[in-house]
C-alpha positions as CSV (number, residue, x, y, z in Angstrom):
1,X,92.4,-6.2,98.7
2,X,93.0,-8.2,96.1
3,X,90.7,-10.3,93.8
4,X,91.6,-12.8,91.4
5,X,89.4,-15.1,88.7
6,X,89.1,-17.0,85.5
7,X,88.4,-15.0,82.4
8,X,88.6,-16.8,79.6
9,X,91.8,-18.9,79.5
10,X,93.7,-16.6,81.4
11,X,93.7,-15.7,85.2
12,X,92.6,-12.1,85.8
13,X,94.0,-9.8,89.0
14,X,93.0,-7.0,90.3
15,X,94.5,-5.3,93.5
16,X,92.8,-2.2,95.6
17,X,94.8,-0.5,98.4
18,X,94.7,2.5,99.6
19,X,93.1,4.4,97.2
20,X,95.6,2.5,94.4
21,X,94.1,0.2,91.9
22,X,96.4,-2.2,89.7
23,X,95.2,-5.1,87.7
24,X,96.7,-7.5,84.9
25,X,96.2,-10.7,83.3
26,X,98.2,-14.2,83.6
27,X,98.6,-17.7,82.3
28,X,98.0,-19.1,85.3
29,X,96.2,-19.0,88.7
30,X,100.0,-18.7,91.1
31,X,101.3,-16.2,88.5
32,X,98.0,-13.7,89.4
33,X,98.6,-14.6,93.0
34,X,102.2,-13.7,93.2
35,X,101.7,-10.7,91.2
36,X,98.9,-9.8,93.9
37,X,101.0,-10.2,96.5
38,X,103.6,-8.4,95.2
39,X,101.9,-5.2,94.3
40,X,100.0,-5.1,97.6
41,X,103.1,-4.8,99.5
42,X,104.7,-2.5,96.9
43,X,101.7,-0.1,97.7
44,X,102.0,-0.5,100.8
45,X,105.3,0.9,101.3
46,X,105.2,3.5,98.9
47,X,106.7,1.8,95.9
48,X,103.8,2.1,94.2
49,X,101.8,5.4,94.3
50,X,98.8,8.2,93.4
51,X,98.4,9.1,89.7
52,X,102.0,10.9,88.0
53,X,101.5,10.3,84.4
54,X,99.8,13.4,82.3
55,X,96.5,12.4,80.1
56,X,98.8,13.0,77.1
57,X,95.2,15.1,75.4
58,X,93.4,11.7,75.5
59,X,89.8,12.0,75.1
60,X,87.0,10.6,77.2
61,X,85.9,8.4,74.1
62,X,89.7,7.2,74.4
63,X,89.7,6.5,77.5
64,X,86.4,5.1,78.0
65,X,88.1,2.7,74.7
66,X,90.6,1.6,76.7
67,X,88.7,1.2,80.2
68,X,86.0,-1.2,78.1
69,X,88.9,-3.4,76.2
70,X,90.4,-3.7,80.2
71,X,87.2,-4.0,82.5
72,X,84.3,-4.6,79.8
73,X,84.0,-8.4,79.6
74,X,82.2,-7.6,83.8
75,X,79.7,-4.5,82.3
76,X,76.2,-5.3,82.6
77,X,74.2,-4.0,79.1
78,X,73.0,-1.3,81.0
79,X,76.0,0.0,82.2
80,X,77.2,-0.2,78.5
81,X,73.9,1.6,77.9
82,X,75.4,4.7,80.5
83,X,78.9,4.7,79.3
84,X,77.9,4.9,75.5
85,X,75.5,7.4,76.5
86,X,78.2,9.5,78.0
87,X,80.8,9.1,75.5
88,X,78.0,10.1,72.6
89,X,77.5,13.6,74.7
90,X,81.0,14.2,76.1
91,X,83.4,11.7,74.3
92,X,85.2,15.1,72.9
93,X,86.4,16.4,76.3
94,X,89.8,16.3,76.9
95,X,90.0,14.3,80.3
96,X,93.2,16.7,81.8
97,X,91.1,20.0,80.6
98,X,87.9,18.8,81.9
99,X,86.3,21.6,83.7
100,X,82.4,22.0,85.3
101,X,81.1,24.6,82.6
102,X,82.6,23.5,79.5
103,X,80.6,19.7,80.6
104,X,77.2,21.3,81.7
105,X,76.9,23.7,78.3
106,X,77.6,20.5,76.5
107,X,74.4,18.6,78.0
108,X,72.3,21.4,78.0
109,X,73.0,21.6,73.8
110,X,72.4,17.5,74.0
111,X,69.3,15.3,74.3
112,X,70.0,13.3,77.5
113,X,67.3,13.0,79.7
114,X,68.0,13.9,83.6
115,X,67.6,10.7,85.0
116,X,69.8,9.3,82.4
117,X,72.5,11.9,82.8
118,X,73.0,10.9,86.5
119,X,73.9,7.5,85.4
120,X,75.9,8.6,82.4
121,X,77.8,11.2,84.7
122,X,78.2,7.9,87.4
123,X,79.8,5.9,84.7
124,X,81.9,8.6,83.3
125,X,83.9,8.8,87.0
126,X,84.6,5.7,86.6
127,X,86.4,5.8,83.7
128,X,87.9,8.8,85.5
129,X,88.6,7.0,88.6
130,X,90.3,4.2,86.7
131,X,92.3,6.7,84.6
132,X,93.7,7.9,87.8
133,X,94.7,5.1,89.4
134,X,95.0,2.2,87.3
135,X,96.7,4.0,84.4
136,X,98.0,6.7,86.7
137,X,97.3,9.9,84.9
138,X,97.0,13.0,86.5
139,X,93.1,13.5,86.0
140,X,90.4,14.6,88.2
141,X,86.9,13.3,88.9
142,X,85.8,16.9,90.6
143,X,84.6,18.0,87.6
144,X,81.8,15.2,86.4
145,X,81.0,15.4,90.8
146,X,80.5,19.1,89.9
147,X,78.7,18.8,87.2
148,X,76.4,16.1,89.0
149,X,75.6,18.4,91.9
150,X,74.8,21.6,89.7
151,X,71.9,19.5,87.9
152,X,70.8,18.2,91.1
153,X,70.5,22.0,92.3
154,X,68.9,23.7,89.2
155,X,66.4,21.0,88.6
156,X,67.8,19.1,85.8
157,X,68.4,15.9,88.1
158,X,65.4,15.4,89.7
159,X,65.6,13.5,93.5
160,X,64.7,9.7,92.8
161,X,60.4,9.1,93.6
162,X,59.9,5.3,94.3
163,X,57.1,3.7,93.1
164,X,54.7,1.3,94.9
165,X,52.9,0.1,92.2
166,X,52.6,-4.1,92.5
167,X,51.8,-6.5,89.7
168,X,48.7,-8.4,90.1
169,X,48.7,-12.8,89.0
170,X,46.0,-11.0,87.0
171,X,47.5,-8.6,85.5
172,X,50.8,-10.7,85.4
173,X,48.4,-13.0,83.5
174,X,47.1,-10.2,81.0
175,X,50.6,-9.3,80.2
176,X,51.7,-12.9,79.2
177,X,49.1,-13.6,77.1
178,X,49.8,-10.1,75.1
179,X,53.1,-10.4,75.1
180,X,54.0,-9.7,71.0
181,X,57.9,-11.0,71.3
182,X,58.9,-14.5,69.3
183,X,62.7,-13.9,70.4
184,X,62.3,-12.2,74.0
185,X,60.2,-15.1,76.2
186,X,57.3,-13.9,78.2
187,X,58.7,-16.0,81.3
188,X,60.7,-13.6,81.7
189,X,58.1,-11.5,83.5
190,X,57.6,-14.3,86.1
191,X,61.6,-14.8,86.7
192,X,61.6,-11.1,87.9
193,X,58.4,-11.4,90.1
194,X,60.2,-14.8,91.4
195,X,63.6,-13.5,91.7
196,X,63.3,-9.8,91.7
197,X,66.6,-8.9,90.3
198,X,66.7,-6.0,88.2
199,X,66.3,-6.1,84.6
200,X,70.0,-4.9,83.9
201,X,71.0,-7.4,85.6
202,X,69.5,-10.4,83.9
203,X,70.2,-8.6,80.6
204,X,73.6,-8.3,81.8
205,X,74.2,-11.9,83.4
206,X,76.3,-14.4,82.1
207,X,76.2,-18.2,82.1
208,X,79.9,-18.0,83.8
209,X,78.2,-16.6,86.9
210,X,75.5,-19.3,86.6
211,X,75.8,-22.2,89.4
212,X,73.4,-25.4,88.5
213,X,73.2,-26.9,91.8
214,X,70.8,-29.3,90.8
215,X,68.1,-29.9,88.5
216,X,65.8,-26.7,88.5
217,X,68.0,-25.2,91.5
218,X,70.5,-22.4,90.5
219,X,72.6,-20.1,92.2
220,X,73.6,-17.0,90.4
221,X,76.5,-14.4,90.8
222,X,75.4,-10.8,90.3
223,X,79.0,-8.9,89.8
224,X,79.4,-5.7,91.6
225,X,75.8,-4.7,91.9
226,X,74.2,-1.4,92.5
227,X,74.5,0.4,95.6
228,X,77.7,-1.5,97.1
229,X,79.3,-2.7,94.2
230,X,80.1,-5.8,95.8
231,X,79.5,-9.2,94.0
232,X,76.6,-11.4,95.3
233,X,75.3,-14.7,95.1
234,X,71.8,-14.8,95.0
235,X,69.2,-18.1,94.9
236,X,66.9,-18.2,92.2
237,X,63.4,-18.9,93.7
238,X,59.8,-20.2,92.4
239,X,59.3,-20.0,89.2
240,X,62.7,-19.0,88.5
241,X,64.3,-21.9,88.7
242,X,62.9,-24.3,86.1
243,X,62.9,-21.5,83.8
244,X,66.5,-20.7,84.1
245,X,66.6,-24.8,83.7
246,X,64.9,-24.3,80.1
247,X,67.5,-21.4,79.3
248,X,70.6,-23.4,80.8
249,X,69.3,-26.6,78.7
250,X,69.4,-24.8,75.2
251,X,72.4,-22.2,76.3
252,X,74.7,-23.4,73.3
253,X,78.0,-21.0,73.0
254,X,76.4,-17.9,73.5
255,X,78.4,-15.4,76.8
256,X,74.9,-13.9,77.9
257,X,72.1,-16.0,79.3
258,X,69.9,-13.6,77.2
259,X,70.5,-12.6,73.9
260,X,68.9,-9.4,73.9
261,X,69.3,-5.8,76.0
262,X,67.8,-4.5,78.4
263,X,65.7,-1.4,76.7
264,X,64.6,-4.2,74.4
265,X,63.1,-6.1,76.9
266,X,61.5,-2.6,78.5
267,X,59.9,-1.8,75.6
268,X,58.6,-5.2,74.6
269,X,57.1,-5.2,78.0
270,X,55.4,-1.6,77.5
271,X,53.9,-3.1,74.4
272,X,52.7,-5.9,76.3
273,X,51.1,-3.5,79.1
274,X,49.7,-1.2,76.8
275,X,48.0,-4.2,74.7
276,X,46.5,-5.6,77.9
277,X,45.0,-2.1,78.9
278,X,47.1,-2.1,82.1
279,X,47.8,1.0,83.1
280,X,50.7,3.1,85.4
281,X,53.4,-0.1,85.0
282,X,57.1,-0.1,83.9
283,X,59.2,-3.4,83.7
284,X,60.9,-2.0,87.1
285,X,57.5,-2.5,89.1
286,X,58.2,-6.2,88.6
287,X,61.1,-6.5,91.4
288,X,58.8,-4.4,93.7
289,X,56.1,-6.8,93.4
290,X,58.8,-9.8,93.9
291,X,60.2,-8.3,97.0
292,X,56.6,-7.4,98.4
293,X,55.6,-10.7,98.1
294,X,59.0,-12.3,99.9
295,X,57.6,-9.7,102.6
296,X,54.5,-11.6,102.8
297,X,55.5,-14.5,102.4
298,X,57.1,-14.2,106.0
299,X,60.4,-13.4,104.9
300,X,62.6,-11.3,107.4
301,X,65.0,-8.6,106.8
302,X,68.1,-10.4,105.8
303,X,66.5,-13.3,103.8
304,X,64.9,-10.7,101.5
305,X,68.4,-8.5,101.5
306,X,70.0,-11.5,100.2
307,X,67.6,-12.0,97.1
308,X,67.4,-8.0,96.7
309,X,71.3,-6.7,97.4
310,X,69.9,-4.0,99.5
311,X,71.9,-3.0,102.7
312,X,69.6,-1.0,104.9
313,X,66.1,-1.1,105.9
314,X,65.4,2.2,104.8
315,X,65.5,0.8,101.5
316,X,63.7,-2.2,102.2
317,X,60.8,-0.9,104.2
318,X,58.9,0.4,101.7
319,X,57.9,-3.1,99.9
320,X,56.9,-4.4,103.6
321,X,53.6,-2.4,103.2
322,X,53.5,-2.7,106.8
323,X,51.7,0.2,108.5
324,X,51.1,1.6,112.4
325,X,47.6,0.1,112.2
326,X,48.6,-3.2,111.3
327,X,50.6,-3.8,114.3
328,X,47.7,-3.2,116.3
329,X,45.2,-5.1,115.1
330,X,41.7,-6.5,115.3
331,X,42.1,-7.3,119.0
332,X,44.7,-5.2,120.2
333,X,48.2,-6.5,118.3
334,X,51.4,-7.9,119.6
335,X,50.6,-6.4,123.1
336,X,47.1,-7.2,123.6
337,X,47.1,-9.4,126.6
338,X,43.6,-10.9,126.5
């Protein structure tokens, strides 16, 4: 499959096919297509194949070097976050000499937190994965999976708990008007209730994936989010909207629509919380209460998916707040024939 886009003033391609990945840069828009069309066929019949080359020593920090200066300009902030993380812990390890041991004694002599290694460990194989069949050396990601599944069997990653906790208009209220920022805006609290992306994601979004449609009516592109890694195009809703109109209005040259990460908006927000007396909330309780109220709003399944990017109700049902007494009801429910 092959996917081709502007970047800059050059055309970017990128082809995936069984198992192969290629991608380069052109001039121009037919040059990327040919190319694409080319190198899917050459995979295709065998012309072009799995990884050959050695790692030549190179070092994850190398390669991870490489991987940003290639893919990097598509990274939210908080993937950058992961990947820095990783390379701080394990940018030493030779990628071709890699093995389980030698990367679990070095976390355990490190300060990485569990949850945070998972998604350091995530990002690292996919430097790996890129190594191997972009660049074509003769790496393997078995070891970072390994690694992964030992710290998910001794404890040290601990199995996800999701919250429930919603945000009150009161309490969305408190927070605004204790919000301590003069650079980060406190609107941003209502564009995640509104929209409930997550917060890496508006940290990470960038006004070339940002569709005006009309005044106060956007369209946003969320590139290769979480959980499918596919790109999507989500509406921003409510309050959303006109804010993103005030941001687009004063956007000068700047890449970002905001100019500030993502752990400085979480802790900006904890110091808003804290000042308020509200207690038991994280910035991330923000989408749950933006996807509970789509719920109850009347919103079905695939409406909501659209807005959320999730792609099963197992991970949706949990913001419906919908329980076995509720269906029955006052009088009986759905069923009650009277």
């Amino acid at each position: 499959m092959a996917t081709i886009r502007k970047r800059g003033e050059s055309w970017f391609a990128q082809v995936k096919k069984s198992g192969v990945r290629r991608s380069k840069s052109f001039s121009t828009k037919g040059m990327a297509q040919k190319w694409a069309t080319k190198t899917e066929r050459d995979i295709e019949l065998g012309e072009i194949g799995l990884p050959s080359k050695r790692a030549e020593g190179h070092t994850l920090a190398e390669a991870a070097k490489q991987y940003v200066a290639e893919q990097g300009h598509s990274f939210s902030r908080s993937k950058m976050g992961h990947l820095q993380r990783g390379v701080q812990t394990w940018g030493n390890v030779k990628l071709e000499s890699a093995r389980q041991a030698d990367i679990q004694d070095i976390f355990k002599a490190s300060d990485l937190a569990g949850t945070s290694l998972e998604l350091a460990l995530a990002t690292i194989g996919g430097v790996v994965k890129y190594a191997r069949s972009v660049w074509m050396w003769d790496v393997s990601e078995q070891p970072w999976h390994e690694t992964k599944a030992a710290m998910k069997r001794n404890g040290a990653i601990k199995p996800i708990q999701h919250r429930s906790r919603r945000c009150s208009p009161d309490e969305e209220q408190l927070i605004a008007s204790h919000w301590q920022s003069n650079s980060i805006p406190s609107s941003v609290v209502a564009f995640l209730i509104d929209t409930p992306m997550r917060s890496g994601e508006l940290c990470g979004l960038r006004w070339d994936d940002v569709e005006r449609k009309e005044a106060n009516k956007f369209i946003v592109t969320i590139r290769e989010r979480k959980g499918t890694k596919a790109d999507d195009r989500v509406p921003l809703l409510g309050r959303s909207g006109p804010i993103m109109e005030g941001w687009y209005a004063s956007r000068g040259k700047t890449s970002f629509v905001l100019g500030f990460s993502q752990t400085t908006v979480y802790q900006t927000f904890k110091k808003a919380t804290e000042a308020a007396g509200i207690e038991d909330m994280v910035l991330h309780d923000l989408r749950h209460e933006g996807i509970s109220r789509l719920f109850d709003a009347g919103w079905n399944i695939p409406q909501v998916a659209v807005v959320s990017g999730h792609r099963s109700w197992e991970h949706l049902k949990r913001y419906t707040h919908i329980s076995a007494e509720d269906l029955l009801g006052e009088k009986g429910g759905i069923f009650n024939a009277g």
